[in-house]
C-alpha positions as CSV (number, residue, x, y, z in Angstrom):
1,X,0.0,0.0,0.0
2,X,1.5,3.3,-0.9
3,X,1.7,5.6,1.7
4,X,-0.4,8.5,-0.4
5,X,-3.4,6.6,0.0
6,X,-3.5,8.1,3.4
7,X,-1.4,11.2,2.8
8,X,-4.4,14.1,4.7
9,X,-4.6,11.3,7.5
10,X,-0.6,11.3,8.1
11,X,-0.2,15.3,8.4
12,X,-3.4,15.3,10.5
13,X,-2.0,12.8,12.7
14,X,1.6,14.8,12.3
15,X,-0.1,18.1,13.8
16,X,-2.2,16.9,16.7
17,X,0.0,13.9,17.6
18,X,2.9,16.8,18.1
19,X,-0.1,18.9,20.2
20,X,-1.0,16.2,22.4
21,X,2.8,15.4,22.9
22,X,3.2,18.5,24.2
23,X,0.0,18.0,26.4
24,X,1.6,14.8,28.1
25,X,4.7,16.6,29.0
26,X,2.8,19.5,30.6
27,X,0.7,16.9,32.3
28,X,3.4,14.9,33.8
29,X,4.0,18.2,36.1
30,X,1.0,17.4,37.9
31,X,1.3,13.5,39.2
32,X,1.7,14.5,42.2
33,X,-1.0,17.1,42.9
34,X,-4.0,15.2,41.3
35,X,-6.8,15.7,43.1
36,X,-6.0,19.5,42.3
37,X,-5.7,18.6,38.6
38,X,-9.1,17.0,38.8
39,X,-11.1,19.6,40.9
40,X,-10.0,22.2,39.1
41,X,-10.5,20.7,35.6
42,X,-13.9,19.7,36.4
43,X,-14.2,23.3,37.4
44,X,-13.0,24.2,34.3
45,X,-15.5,22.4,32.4
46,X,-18.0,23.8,34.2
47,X,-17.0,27.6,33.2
48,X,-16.9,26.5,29.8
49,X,-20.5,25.4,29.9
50,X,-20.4,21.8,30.6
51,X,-23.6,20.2,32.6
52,X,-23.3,16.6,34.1
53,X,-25.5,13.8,32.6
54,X,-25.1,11.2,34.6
55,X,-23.0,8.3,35.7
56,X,-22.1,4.6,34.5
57,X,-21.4,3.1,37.4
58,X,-20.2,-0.3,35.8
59,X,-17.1,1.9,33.9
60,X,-16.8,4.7,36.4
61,X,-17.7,7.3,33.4
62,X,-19.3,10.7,33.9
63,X,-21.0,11.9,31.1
64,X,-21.5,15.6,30.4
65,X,-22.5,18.1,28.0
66,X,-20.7,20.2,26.9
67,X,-22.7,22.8,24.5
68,X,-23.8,20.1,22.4
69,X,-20.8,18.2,22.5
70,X,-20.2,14.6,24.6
71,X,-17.7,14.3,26.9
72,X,-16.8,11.2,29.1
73,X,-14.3,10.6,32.4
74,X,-13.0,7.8,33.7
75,X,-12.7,8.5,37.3
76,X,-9.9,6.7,39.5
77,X,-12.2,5.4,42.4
78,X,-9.9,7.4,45.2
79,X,-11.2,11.0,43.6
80,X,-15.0,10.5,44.2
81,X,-15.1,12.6,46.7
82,X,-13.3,15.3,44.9
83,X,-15.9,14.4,42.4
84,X,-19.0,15.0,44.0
85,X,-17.4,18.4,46.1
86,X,-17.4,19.8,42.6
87,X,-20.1,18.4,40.6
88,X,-22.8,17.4,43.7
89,X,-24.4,14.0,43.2
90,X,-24.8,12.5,40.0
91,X,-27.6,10.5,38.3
92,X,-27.0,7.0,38.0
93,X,-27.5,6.2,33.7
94,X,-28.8,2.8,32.9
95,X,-27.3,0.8,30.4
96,X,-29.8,1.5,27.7
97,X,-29.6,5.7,28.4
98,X,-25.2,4.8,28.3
99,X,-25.8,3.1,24.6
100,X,-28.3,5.9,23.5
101,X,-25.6,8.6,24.7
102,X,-22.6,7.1,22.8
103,X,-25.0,5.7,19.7
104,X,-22.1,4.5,17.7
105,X,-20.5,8.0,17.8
106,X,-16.8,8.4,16.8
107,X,-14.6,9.3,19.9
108,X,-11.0,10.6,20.8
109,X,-9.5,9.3,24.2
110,X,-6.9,9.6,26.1
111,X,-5.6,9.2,30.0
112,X,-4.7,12.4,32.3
113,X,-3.9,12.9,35.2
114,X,-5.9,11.2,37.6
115,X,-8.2,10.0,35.1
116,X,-8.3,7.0,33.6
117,X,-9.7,8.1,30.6
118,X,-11.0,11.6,28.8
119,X,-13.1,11.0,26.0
120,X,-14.3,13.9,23.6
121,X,-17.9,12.2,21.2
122,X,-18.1,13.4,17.3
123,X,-21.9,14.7,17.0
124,X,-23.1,11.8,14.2
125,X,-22.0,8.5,13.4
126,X,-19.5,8.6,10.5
127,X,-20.1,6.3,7.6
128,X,-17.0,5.6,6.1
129,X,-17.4,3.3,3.4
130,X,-19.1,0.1,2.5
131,X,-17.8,-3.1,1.7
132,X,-19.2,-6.9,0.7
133,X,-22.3,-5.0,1.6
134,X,-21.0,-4.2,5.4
135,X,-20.8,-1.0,6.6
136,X,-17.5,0.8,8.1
137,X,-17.9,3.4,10.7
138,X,-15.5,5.6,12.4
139,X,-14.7,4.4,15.9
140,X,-12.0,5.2,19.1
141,X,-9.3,7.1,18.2
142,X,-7.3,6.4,21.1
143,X,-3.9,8.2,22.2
144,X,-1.6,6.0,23.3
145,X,2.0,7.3,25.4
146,X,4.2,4.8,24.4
147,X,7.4,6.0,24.4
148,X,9.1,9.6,25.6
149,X,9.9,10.7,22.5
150,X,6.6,9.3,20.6
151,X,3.3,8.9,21.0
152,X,1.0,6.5,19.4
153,X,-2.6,7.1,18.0
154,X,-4.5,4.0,17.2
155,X,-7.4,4.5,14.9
156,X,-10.4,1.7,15.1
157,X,-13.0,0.9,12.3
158,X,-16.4,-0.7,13.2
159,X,-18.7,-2.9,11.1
160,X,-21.9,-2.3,12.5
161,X,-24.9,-5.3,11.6
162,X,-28.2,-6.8,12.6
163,X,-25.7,-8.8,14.7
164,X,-24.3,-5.7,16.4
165,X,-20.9,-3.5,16.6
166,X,-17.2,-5.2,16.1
167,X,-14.1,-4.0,15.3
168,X,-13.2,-4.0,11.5
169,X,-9.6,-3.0,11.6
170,X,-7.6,-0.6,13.6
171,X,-4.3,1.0,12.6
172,X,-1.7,2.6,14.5
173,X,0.5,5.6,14.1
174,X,3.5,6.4,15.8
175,X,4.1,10.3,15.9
176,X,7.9,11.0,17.0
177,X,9.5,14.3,17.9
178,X,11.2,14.8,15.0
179,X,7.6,15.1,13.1
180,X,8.7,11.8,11.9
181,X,5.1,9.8,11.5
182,X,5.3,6.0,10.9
183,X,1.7,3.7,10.3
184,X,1.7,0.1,11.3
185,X,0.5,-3.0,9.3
186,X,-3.4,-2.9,9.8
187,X,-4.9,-4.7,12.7
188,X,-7.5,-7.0,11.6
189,X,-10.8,-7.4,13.4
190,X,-13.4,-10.7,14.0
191,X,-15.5,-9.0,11.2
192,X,-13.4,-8.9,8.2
193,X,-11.2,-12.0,9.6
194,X,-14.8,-13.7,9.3
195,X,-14.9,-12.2,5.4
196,X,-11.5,-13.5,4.6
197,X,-13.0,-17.1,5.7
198,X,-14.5,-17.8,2.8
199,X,-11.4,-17.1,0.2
200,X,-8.2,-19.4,0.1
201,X,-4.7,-19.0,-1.2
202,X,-3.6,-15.4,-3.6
203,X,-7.0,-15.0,-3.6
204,X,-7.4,-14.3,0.4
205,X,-4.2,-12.6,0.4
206,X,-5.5,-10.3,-2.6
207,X,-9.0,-9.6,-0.9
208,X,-7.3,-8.8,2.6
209,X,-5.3,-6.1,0.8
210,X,-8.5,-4.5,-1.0
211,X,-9.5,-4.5,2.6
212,X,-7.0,-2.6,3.9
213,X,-6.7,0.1,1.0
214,X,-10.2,0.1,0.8
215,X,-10.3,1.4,4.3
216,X,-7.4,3.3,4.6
217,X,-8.9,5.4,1.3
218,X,-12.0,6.2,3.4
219,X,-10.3,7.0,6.5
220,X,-8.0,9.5,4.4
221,X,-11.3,10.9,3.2
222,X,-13.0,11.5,6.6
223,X,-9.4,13.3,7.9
224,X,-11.2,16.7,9.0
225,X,-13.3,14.5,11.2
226,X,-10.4,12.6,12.7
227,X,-8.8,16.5,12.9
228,X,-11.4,17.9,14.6
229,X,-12.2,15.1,17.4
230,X,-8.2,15.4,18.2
231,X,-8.6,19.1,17.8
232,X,-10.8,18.8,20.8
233,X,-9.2,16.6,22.9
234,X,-6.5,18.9,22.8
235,X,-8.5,21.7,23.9
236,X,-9.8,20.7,26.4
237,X,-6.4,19.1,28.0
238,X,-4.8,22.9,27.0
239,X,-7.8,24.4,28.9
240,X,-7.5,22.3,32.0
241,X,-3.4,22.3,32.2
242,X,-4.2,26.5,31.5
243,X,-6.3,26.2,34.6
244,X,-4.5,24.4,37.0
245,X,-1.1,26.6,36.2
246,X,-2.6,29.3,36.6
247,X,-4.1,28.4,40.3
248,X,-0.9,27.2,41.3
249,X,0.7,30.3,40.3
250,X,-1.4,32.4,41.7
């Protein structure tokens, strides 16, 4: 696969992998004042215009809203408290009202300080393409801090069904300091290893390929989606670091 096929997708990943790079260093000043990183940052959120939904207690998630956008927290058990001082007592969200809230939405992710994971929701599902008559969608775009002077952002695609949601493929890409940006081999999924079952010899080798370029094509396509859910994530990491620093200098 030539690396052009994905050429918008590699710059995108380029520019906010180097952002969010610069986010984890800044973050790494606060491990050892966490529960002020979290109270303030919620209190952040809260200025900004974010409103608690509710909470899933099986994954320790808050949901909010933040002026029509969906955001999610993974809260370390120990900062409850510091939880509720802030944000008061939350509603408890079935299962049914967690699925309605993340309705196969695309999503950026990553840890922070004290929180197991932030997650920032794209407003629609993203159709990305179609194939053997199975839709692709857009899933996690995870950030990943791998190494100190890299860090990794793993892209999933879901095929959604009657039968449900898997995971298509995923792809990862290592962002170094230098700028440098290199993509792993594709990651297959259940879905489209289930596809491949049904083909033998050059022939499964040849379809797995179309596969791959196939999605990687349609991911390159949907970049300013992938640009802006990163975007986001990195604005509201800036935001909270902004916050705390200022507190703590002040």
């Amino acid at each position: 696969m030539s690396r052009r096929v994905d050429s918008n997708l590699v710059n995108v990943v380029r520019k906010w992998g180097s952002e969010l790079m610069f986010d984890e260093r800044l973050l790494s000043h606060f491990v050892e004042q966490k529960e002020t990183f979290y109270k303030v940052m919620l209190r952040y959120l809260l200025s900004i215009g974010c409103r608690p939904i509710g909470r899933d207690r099986q994954y320790d998630e808050i949901y909010m809203e933040c002026n029509g956008e969906l955001i999610s927290l993974s809260v370390e058990s120990e900062y409850w408290d510091a939880l509720r001082e802030v944000l008061g007592e939350i509603e408890q969200l079935s299962e049914a009202r967690t699925q309605q809230l993340r309705d196969n939405l695309p999503s950026a992710s990553t840890s922070l300080v004290g929180i197991d994971n932030f997650t920032v929701y794209g407003k629609e599902p993203v159709l990305l393409t179609t194939v053997e008559g199975i839709p692709l969608y857009l899933g996690e775009v995870d950030i990943l801090h791998s190494v100190r002077d890299s860090i990794r952002i793993h892209i999933v695609v879901n095929s959604v069904t009657s039968a449900g949601e898997m995971d298509f493929m995923s792809i990862d890409y290592d962002v170094y300091a230098s700028r440098l940006v290199h993509r792993s081999k594709p990651a297959l999924g259940l879905s489209v290893v289930s596809l491949l079952e049904k083909y033998a010899g050059r022939e499964k080798e040849e379809k797995r390929q179309t596969f791959e370029t196939t999605t990687l094509m349609a991911l390159n396509e949907k970049y300013l989606t992938i640009e802006y859910l990163l975007r986001r994530l990195h604005e509201f990491i800036s935001g909270s670091s902004k916050a705390v620093i200022t507190l703590l200098l002040y």
